[in-house]
VOGU-3710 file (C-alpha; in Angstrom, 3 decimals, decimal comma):
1> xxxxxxxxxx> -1,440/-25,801/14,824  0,825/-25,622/17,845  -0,576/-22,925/20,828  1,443/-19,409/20,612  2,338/-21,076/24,362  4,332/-23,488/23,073  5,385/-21,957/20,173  7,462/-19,287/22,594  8,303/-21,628/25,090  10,561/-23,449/22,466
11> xxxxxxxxxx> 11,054/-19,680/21,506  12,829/-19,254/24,847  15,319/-22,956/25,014  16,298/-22,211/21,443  17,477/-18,457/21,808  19,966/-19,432/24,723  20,955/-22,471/22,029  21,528/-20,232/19,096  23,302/-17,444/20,898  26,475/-19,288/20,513
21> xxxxxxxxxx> 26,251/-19,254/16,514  25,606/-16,728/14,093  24,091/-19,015/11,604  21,829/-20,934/14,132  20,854/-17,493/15,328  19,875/-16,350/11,325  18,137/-19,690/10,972  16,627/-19,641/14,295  15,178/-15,727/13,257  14,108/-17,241/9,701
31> xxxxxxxxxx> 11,935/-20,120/11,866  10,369/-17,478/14,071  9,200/-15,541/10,870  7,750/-18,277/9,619  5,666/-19,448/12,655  4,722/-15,654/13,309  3,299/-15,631/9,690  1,623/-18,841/10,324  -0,245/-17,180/13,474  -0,772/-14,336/11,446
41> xxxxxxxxxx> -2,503/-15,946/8,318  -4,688/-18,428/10,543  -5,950/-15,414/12,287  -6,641/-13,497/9,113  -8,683/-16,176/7,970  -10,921/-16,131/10,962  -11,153/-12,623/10,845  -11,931/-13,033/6,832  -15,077/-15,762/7,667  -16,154/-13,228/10,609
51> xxxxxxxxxx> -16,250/-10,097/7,819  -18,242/-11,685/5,065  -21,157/-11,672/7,726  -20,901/-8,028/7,699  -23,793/-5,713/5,907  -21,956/-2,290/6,436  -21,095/-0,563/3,410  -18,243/1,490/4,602  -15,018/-0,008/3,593  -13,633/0,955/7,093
61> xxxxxxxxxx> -15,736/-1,241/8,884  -14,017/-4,073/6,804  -10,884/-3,595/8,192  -8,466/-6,136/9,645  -4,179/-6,421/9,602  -2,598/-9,497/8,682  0,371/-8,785/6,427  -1,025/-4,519/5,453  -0,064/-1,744/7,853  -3,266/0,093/8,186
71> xxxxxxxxxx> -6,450/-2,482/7,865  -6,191/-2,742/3,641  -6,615/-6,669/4,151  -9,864/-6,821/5,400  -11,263/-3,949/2,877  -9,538/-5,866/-0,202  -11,402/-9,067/1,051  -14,335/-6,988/0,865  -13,897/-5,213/-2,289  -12,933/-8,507/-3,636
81> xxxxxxxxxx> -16,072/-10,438/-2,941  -18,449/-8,058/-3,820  -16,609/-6,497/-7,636  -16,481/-9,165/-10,047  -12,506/-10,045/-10,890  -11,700/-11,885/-13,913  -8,082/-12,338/-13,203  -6,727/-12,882/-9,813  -3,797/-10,393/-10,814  -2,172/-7,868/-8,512
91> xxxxxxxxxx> 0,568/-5,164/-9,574  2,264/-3,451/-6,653  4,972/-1,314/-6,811  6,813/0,437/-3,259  6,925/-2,785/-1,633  10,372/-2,723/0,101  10,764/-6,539/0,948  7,089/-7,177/1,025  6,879/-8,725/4,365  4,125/-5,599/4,606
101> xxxxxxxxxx> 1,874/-4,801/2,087  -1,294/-4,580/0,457  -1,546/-8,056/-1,792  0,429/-10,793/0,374  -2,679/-11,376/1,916  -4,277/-12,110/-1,321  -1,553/-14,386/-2,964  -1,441/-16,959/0,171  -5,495/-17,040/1,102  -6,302/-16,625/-2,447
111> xxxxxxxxxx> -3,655/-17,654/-4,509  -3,602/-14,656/-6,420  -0,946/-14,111/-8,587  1,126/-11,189/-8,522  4,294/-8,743/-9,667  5,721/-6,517/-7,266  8,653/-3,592/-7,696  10,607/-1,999/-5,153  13,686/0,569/-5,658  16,080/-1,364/-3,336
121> xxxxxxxxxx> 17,788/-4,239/-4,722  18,373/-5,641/-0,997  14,381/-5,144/-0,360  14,005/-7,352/-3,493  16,719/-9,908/-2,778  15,319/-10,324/1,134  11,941/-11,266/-0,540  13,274/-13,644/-2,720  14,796/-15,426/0,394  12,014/-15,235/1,906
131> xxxxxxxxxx> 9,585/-18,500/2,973  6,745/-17,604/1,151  8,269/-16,295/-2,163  8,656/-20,042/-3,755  5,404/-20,820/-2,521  3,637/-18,696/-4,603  3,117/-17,046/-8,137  4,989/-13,959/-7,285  7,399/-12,037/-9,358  9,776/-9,538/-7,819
141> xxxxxxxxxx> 11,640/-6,679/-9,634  14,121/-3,867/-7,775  13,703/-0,776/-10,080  13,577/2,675/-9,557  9,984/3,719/-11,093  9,618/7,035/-12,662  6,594/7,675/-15,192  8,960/7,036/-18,331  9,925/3,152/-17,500  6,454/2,426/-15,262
151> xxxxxxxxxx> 4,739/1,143/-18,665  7,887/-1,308/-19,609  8,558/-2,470/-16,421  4,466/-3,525/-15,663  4,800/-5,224/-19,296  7,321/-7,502/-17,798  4,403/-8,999/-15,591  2,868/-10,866/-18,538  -0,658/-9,769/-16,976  -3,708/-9,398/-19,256
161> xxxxxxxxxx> -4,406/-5,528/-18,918  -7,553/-6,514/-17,542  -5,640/-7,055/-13,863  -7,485/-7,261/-10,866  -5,362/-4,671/-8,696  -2,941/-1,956/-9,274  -1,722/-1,177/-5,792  0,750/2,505/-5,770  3,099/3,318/-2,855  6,080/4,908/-3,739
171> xxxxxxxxxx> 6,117/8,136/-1,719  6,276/10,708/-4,624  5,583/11,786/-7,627  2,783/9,216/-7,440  0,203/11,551/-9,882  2,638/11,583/-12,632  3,348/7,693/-12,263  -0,296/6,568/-12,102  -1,253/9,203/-14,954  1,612/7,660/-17,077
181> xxxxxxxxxx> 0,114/3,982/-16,641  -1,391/3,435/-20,055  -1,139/-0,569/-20,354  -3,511/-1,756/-17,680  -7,073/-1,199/-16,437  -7,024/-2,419/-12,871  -10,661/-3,169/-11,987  -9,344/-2,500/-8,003  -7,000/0,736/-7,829  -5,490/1,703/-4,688
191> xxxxxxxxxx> -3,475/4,859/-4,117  -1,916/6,713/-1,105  -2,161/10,202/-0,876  -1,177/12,469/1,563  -3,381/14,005/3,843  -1,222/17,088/5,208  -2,081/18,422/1,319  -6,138/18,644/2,935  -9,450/17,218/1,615  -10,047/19,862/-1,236
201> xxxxxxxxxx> -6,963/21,142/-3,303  -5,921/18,788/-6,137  -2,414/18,974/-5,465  0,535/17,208/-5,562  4,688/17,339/-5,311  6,161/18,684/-8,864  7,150/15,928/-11,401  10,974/14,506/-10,558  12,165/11,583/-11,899  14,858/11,204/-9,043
211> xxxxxxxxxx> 12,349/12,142/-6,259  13,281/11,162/-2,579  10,515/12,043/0,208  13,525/11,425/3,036  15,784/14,228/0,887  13,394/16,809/-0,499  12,017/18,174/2,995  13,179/17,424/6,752  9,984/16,889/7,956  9,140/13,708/5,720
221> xxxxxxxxxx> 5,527/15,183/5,132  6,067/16,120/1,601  5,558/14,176/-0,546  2,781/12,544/-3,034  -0,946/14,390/-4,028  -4,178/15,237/-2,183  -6,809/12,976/-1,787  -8,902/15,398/-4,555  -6,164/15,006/-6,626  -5,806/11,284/-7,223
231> xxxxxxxxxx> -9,501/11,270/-7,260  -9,850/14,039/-10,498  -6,943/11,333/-12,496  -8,989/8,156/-11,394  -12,574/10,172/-12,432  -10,636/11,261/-16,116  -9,821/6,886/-16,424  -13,197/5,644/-15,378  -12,952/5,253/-12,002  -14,954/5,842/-8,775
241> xxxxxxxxxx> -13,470/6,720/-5,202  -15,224/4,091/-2,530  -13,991/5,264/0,658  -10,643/5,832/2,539  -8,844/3,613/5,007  -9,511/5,058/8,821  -5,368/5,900/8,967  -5,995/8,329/6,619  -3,515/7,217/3,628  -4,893/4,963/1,327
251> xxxxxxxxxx> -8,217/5,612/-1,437  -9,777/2,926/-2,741  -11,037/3,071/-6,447  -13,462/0,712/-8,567  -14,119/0,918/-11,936  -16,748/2,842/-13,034  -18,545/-0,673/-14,731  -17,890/-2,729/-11,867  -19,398/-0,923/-9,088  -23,137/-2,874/-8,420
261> xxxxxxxxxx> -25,011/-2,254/-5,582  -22,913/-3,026/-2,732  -20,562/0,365/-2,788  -20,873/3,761/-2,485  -19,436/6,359/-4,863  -18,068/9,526/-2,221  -16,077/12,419/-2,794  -12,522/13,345/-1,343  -14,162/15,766/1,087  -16,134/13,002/2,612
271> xxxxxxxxxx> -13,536/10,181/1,877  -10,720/12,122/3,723  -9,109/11,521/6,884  -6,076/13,141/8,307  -3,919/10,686/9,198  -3,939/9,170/12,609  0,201/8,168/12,324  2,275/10,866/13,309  5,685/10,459/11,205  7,082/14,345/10,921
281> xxxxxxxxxx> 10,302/14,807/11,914  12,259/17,991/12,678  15,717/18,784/11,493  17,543/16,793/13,400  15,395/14,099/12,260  13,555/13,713/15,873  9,886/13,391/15,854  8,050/15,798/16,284  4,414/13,755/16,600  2,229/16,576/14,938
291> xxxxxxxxxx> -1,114/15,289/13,738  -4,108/16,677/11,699  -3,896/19,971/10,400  -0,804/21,290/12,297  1,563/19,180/9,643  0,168/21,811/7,540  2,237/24,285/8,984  5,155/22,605/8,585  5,359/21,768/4,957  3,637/25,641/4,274
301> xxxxxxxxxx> 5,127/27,335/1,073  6,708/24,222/-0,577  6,022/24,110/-4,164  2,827/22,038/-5,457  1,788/21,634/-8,534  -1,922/22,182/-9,202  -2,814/19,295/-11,289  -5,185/20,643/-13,736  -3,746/23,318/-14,772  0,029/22,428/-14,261
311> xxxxx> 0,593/25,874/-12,449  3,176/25,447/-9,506  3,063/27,991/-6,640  3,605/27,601/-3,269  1,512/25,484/-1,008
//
Protein backbone atom coordinates (compact mmCIF):
# COMPACT_ATOMS: atom_id res chain seq x y z
CA UNK A 1 0.00 0.00 0.00
CA UNK A 2 1.38 3.39 -0.93
CA UNK A 3 2.26 5.82 2.46
CA UNK A 4 -0.71 8.53 3.06
CA UNK A 5 2.76 10.73 2.19
CA UNK A 6 2.75 9.90 -1.09
CA UNK A 7 -0.61 9.33 -1.59
CA UNK A 8 -1.17 13.41 -0.96
CA UNK A 9 1.84 14.43 -2.49
CA UNK A 10 0.42 13.15 -5.90
CA UNK A 11 -2.78 14.60 -4.16
CA UNK A 12 -1.18 18.04 -4.49
CA UNK A 13 0.51 17.84 -8.62
CA UNK A 14 -2.82 16.42 -9.69
CA UNK A 15 -5.26 19.13 -8.18
CA UNK A 16 -3.30 22.04 -10.01
CA UNK A 17 -3.63 19.40 -13.24
CA UNK A 18 -7.32 18.86 -12.94
CA UNK A 19 -8.30 22.41 -12.15
CA UNK A 20 -8.37 23.13 -15.77
CA UNK A 21 -11.20 20.39 -16.47
CA UNK A 22 -14.33 19.62 -14.97
CA UNK A 23 -14.24 16.01 -15.79
CA UNK A 24 -10.54 15.44 -14.71
CA UNK A 25 -11.54 17.29 -11.58
CA UNK A 26 -14.84 14.63 -11.03
CA UNK A 27 -12.48 11.80 -11.86
CA UNK A 28 -9.67 13.13 -9.95
CA UNK A 29 -12.43 13.46 -6.67
CA UNK A 30 -13.72 9.77 -7.59
CA UNK A 31 -9.70 8.56 -7.24
CA UNK A 32 -9.30 10.36 -3.94
CA UNK A 33 -12.47 8.49 -2.57
CA UNK A 34 -11.22 5.52 -3.45
CA UNK A 35 -7.67 5.74 -1.92
CA UNK A 36 -9.30 7.43 1.28
CA UNK A 37 -11.49 4.22 1.56
CA UNK A 38 -8.52 2.14 0.98
CA UNK A 39 -6.73 3.91 4.12
CA UNK A 40 -9.81 3.62 5.82
CA UNK A 41 -10.53 -0.21 5.44
CA UNK A 42 -6.72 -1.21 6.05
CA UNK A 43 -6.98 0.64 9.25
CA UNK A 44 -10.25 -0.94 10.25
CA UNK A 45 -8.78 -4.16 9.88
CA UNK A 46 -5.99 -3.47 12.26
CA UNK A 47 -8.20 -2.02 14.58
CA UNK A 48 -10.60 -5.31 14.02
CA UNK A 49 -7.34 -7.89 14.89
CA UNK A 50 -6.49 -5.38 17.92
CA UNK A 51 -10.43 -5.78 19.31
CA UNK A 52 -10.82 -9.51 19.22
CA UNK A 53 -8.03 -9.46 22.02
CA UNK A 54 -10.41 -7.59 24.07
CA UNK A 55 -12.28 -9.36 27.28
CA UNK A 56 -14.60 -6.31 28.13
CA UNK A 57 -18.12 -6.98 27.87
CA UNK A 58 -19.40 -3.55 27.25
CA UNK A 59 -20.16 -3.05 23.67
CA UNK A 60 -18.66 0.52 24.00
CA UNK A 61 -15.37 -0.57 24.63
CA UNK A 62 -15.60 -2.28 21.12
CA UNK A 63 -15.85 0.69 19.36
CA UNK A 64 -13.93 1.85 16.29
CA UNK A 65 -15.08 4.18 12.87
CA UNK A 66 -14.28 3.04 9.57
CA UNK A 67 -17.24 3.63 7.27
CA UNK A 68 -20.20 4.20 10.74
CA UNK A 69 -20.50 7.66 12.26
CA UNK A 70 -20.45 6.88 15.89
CA UNK A 71 -18.11 3.59 16.63
CA UNK A 72 -21.06 0.84 15.33
CA UNK A 73 -18.11 -0.94 13.34
CA UNK A 74 -16.14 -2.09 15.97
CA UNK A 75 -19.33 -3.20 18.24
CA UNK A 76 -20.86 -5.13 15.07
CA UNK A 77 -17.40 -6.92 14.78
CA UNK A 78 -17.95 -7.76 18.23
CA UNK A 79 -21.46 -8.74 18.30
CA UNK A 80 -20.66 -10.63 15.24
CA UNK A 81 -18.01 -12.92 16.57
CA UNK A 82 -19.42 -13.76 19.63
CA UNK A 83 -23.69 -14.45 18.36
CA UNK A 84 -23.79 -17.23 16.08
CA UNK A 85 -25.04 -15.89 12.35
CA UNK A 86 -26.30 -18.28 9.93
CA UNK A 87 -26.60 -15.92 7.08
CA UNK A 88 -24.22 -13.15 6.48
CA UNK A 89 -27.38 -10.92 5.58
CA UNK A 90 -27.80 -7.25 6.43
CA UNK A 91 -31.08 -5.07 5.79
CA UNK A 92 -30.56 -1.34 6.22
CA UNK A 93 -32.83 1.15 5.46
CA UNK A 94 -31.92 5.40 5.94
CA UNK A 95 -28.77 5.00 4.23
CA UNK A 96 -28.60 8.18 2.06
CA UNK A 97 -25.71 7.15 -0.41
CA UNK A 98 -24.15 4.75 1.99
CA UNK A 99 -20.72 6.09 1.94
CA UNK A 100 -21.68 6.13 6.00
CA UNK A 101 -23.31 3.54 7.63
CA UNK A 102 -23.67 0.72 9.79
CA UNK A 103 -23.04 -2.56 7.33
CA UNK A 104 -20.36 -1.28 4.64
CA UNK A 105 -17.95 -2.36 6.97
CA UNK A 106 -19.34 -5.77 7.00
CA UNK A 107 -19.91 -6.34 3.17
CA UNK A 108 -16.08 -5.44 2.20
CA UNK A 109 -14.14 -7.23 5.41
CA UNK A 110 -16.71 -9.84 5.49
CA UNK A 111 -18.34 -10.14 2.39
CA UNK A 112 -21.61 -9.94 3.78
CA UNK A 113 -24.31 -9.56 1.63
CA UNK A 114 -26.72 -6.92 1.89
CA UNK A 115 -30.02 -4.66 0.75
CA UNK A 116 -30.12 -1.19 1.58
CA UNK A 117 -33.14 1.63 1.08
CA UNK A 118 -32.90 5.20 1.16
CA UNK A 119 -35.80 7.89 0.31
CA UNK A 120 -33.63 9.90 -2.18
CA UNK A 121 -33.34 8.61 -5.55
CA UNK A 122 -29.96 10.74 -6.03
CA UNK A 123 -28.61 9.07 -2.57
CA UNK A 124 -29.37 5.73 -4.34
CA UNK A 125 -28.07 6.57 -7.81
CA UNK A 126 -24.58 8.13 -6.14
CA UNK A 127 -24.18 4.61 -4.54
CA UNK A 128 -24.65 2.82 -7.50
CA UNK A 129 -21.75 4.91 -9.06
CA UNK A 130 -19.95 4.38 -6.50
CA UNK A 131 -16.41 2.11 -6.45
CA UNK A 132 -17.43 -0.32 -4.16
CA UNK A 133 -21.09 -0.99 -5.24
CA UNK A 134 -20.00 -3.60 -8.20
CA UNK A 135 -17.65 -5.05 -5.95
CA UNK A 136 -19.95 -6.44 -3.77
CA UNK A 137 -23.37 -8.29 -3.15
CA UNK A 138 -25.25 -5.17 -2.46
CA UNK A 139 -28.67 -4.21 -3.56
CA UNK A 140 -29.84 -0.62 -3.46
CA UNK A 141 -33.50 0.63 -3.51
CA UNK A 142 -34.67 4.64 -3.23
CA UNK A 143 -38.14 4.35 -1.52
CA UNK A 144 -39.89 6.26 0.82
CA UNK A 145 -40.57 3.65 3.83
CA UNK A 146 -43.66 3.98 5.81
CA UNK A 147 -44.97 0.86 7.92
CA UNK A 148 -47.54 -0.13 5.04
CA UNK A 149 -44.80 -0.87 2.10
CA UNK A 150 -41.69 -1.77 4.77
CA UNK A 151 -42.82 -5.62 4.51
CA UNK A 152 -42.91 -5.57 0.42
CA UNK A 153 -40.09 -3.63 -0.10
CA UNK A 154 -37.66 -6.02 2.51
CA UNK A 155 -39.30 -9.03 0.40
CA UNK A 156 -37.56 -7.65 -2.58
CA UNK A 157 -34.16 -8.62 -0.81
CA UNK A 158 -34.64 -12.34 -1.46
CA UNK A 159 -33.15 -12.85 2.22
CA UNK A 160 -34.10 -15.95 4.25
CA UNK A 161 -36.08 -14.29 7.24
CA UNK A 162 -33.52 -15.69 9.31
CA UNK A 163 -31.11 -12.41 8.35
CA UNK A 164 -28.28 -11.62 10.28
CA UNK A 165 -28.98 -7.72 10.76
CA UNK A 166 -31.82 -5.39 10.49
CA UNK A 167 -30.17 -2.02 10.82
CA UNK A 168 -33.20 1.19 11.24
CA UNK A 169 -32.32 4.87 10.62
CA UNK A 170 -34.85 6.78 9.15
CA UNK A 171 -35.43 9.67 11.57
CA UNK A 172 -39.18 9.07 12.39
CA UNK A 173 -41.81 7.20 12.91
CA UNK A 174 -39.22 4.47 13.47
CA UNK A 175 -41.66 2.47 16.32
CA UNK A 176 -44.39 2.09 13.89
CA UNK A 177 -41.90 0.90 11.03
CA UNK A 178 -39.99 -1.66 13.12
CA UNK A 179 -43.40 -2.84 14.84
CA UNK A 180 -44.82 -3.30 11.25
CA UNK A 181 -41.76 -5.63 10.21
CA UNK A 182 -43.42 -9.02 10.24
CA UNK A 183 -41.20 -10.97 7.51
CA UNK A 184 -37.82 -11.16 9.17
CA UNK A 185 -36.20 -12.16 12.48
CA UNK A 186 -32.89 -10.36 12.48
CA UNK A 187 -30.69 -12.26 14.96
CA UNK A 188 -28.64 -8.55 15.26
CA UNK A 189 -31.25 -5.53 15.53
CA UNK A 190 -30.05 -2.12 15.69
CA UNK A 191 -32.22 0.93 16.25
CA UNK A 192 -31.68 4.71 16.88
CA UNK A 193 -33.63 6.37 19.27
CA UNK A 194 -33.59 9.63 20.47
CA UNK A 195 -32.25 10.58 23.59
CA UNK A 196 -33.85 14.20 24.17
CA UNK A 197 -37.23 11.77 24.78
CA UNK A 198 -34.99 10.58 28.34
CA UNK A 199 -34.05 7.10 29.66
CA UNK A 200 -37.57 6.13 31.11
CA UNK A 201 -40.79 7.18 29.11
CA UNK A 202 -41.66 4.80 26.24
CA UNK A 203 -42.35 7.38 23.86
CA UNK A 204 -42.20 8.20 20.52
CA UNK A 205 -43.35 10.85 17.53
CA UNK A 206 -47.19 10.01 16.45
CA UNK A 207 -47.59 7.60 13.44
CA UNK A 208 -47.24 9.71 9.87
CA UNK A 209 -46.73 8.14 6.86
CA UNK A 210 -45.24 11.41 5.23
CA UNK A 211 -43.08 12.22 8.33
CA UNK A 212 -40.10 14.72 7.84
CA UNK A 213 -37.81 15.36 11.09
CA UNK A 214 -36.30 18.68 9.07
CA UNK A 215 -40.28 19.92 8.61
CA UNK A 216 -42.17 18.84 11.70
CA UNK A 217 -40.10 20.99 14.36
CA UNK A 218 -37.28 23.78 13.86
CA UNK A 219 -35.12 22.45 16.21
CA UNK A 220 -34.48 18.98 14.38
CA UNK A 221 -34.74 17.18 17.89
CA UNK A 222 -38.03 15.62 17.27
CA UNK A 223 -38.20 12.99 15.98
CA UNK A 224 -38.13 8.95 16.51
CA UNK A 225 -38.89 7.00 20.24
CA UNK A 226 -37.12 6.73 23.61
CA UNK A 227 -34.63 4.38 24.29
CA UNK A 228 -37.51 2.49 26.75
CA UNK A 229 -39.57 2.54 23.98
CA UNK A 230 -37.78 0.58 21.28
CA UNK A 231 -36.69 -1.60 24.05
CA UNK A 232 -40.65 -2.62 25.30
CA UNK A 233 -41.26 -3.53 20.99
CA UNK A 234 -37.86 -5.51 20.82
CA UNK A 235 -38.80 -7.32 24.54
CA UNK A 236 -42.71 -8.10 22.93
CA UNK A 237 -40.43 -9.91 19.54
CA UNK A 238 -37.89 -11.78 21.56
CA UNK A 239 -35.29 -9.60 21.88
CA UNK A 240 -32.74 -8.37 24.47
CA UNK A 241 -31.16 -4.73 24.69
CA UNK A 242 -27.07 -5.25 24.99
CA UNK A 243 -25.88 -1.87 25.49
CA UNK A 244 -25.89 1.59 23.74
CA UNK A 245 -23.27 3.21 21.56
CA UNK A 246 -21.23 6.02 23.80
CA UNK A 247 -22.89 8.93 21.23
CA UNK A 248 -25.92 8.18 22.68
CA UNK A 249 -28.12 7.13 19.46
CA UNK A 250 -27.94 3.74 18.59
CA UNK A 251 -29.34 0.29 20.88
CA UNK A 252 -28.13 -2.76 20.11
CA UNK A 253 -30.50 -5.87 20.33
CA UNK A 254 -29.82 -9.80 20.23
CA UNK A 255 -32.18 -12.30 20.10
CA UNK A 256 -33.38 -13.64 23.03
CA UNK A 257 -31.86 -17.48 21.83
CA UNK A 258 -28.71 -16.19 20.71
CA UNK A 259 -27.39 -14.38 23.58
CA UNK A 260 -24.56 -17.05 25.35
CA UNK A 261 -22.35 -15.98 27.78
CA UNK A 262 -20.44 -13.25 26.35
CA UNK A 263 -23.32 -10.30 26.66
CA UNK A 264 -25.13 -8.67 29.06
CA UNK A 265 -28.90 -8.16 29.05
CA UNK A 266 -29.40 -4.12 30.56
CA UNK A 267 -32.22 -1.96 30.71
CA UNK A 268 -32.82 1.51 28.93
CA UNK A 269 -32.10 3.31 32.20
CA UNK A 270 -28.68 1.85 32.32
CA UNK A 271 -28.22 1.54 28.46
CA UNK A 272 -28.96 5.32 27.94
CA UNK A 273 -26.79 8.05 27.06
CA UNK A 274 -27.69 11.53 26.09
CA UNK A 275 -26.16 12.21 23.14
CA UNK A 276 -22.75 13.72 22.98
CA UNK A 277 -23.57 15.47 19.18
CA UNK A 278 -25.18 18.61 19.50
CA UNK A 279 -27.46 19.03 16.20
CA UNK A 280 -30.52 21.50 17.49
CA UNK A 281 -31.06 24.25 15.56
CA UNK A 282 -33.10 27.41 16.22
CA UNK A 283 -35.48 29.03 13.84
CA UNK A 284 -33.41 30.40 11.66
CA UNK A 285 -31.90 27.12 11.36
CA UNK A 286 -28.51 28.24 13.32
CA UNK A 287 -27.22 25.93 15.88
CA UNK A 288 -27.86 26.29 18.85
CA UNK A 289 -25.26 23.40 20.40
CA UNK A 290 -27.57 22.37 23.42
CA UNK A 291 -26.62 19.02 24.88
CA UNK A 292 -28.06 16.59 27.54
CA UNK A 293 -31.12 17.43 29.13
CA UNK A 294 -31.51 21.11 28.03
CA UNK A 295 -32.81 19.74 24.35
CA UNK A 296 -35.55 18.79 26.56
CA UNK A 297 -36.69 22.13 26.85
CA UNK A 298 -36.80 22.77 23.52
CA UNK A 299 -38.94 20.10 22.04
CA UNK A 300 -41.34 20.49 25.58
CA UNK A 301 -45.15 20.06 24.79
CA UNK A 302 -44.86 18.41 21.31
CA UNK A 303 -47.17 15.60 20.96
CA UNK A 304 -45.84 11.90 21.80
CA UNK A 305 -47.49 9.08 21.65
CA UNK A 306 -47.20 6.73 24.64
CA UNK A 307 -46.62 3.46 23.06
CA UNK A 308 -48.51 1.11 25.14
CA UNK A 309 -51.37 2.54 25.47
CA UNK A 310 -51.58 4.66 22.19
CA UNK A 311 -52.60 7.82 24.29
CA UNK A 312 -50.99 11.06 22.74
CA UNK A 313 -50.49 14.09 25.03
CA UNK A 314 -47.99 16.44 25.13
CA UNK A 315 -44.40 15.70 25.91
Amino acid sequence: MRSPFALFGKLKQAVTAAARSDQRFADLTAHVDRRLDDLRFNQGLMLAALNERRESRSLQDFEFTVFSQWGEDGILQFLTRVVPIKHRTFLEFGVEDFMESNCRFLLMKDHWQGFVIDGSPDHIARLKASHFYWKHQLTAVDAFVTKDNVNALLARSGFDEDVGILSIDIDGVDYFVLEAITAFRPRILICEYNAAFGPTRRISVPYDANFQRTKAHASNLYWGASLAAMTHLAASRGYALVGTNSAGNNAFFVRDDLLGDRLDVVTPEQAHAWSTFREGRDAQGNFTFLSGEAQLAVIRGMPVVQVETGVVEPF
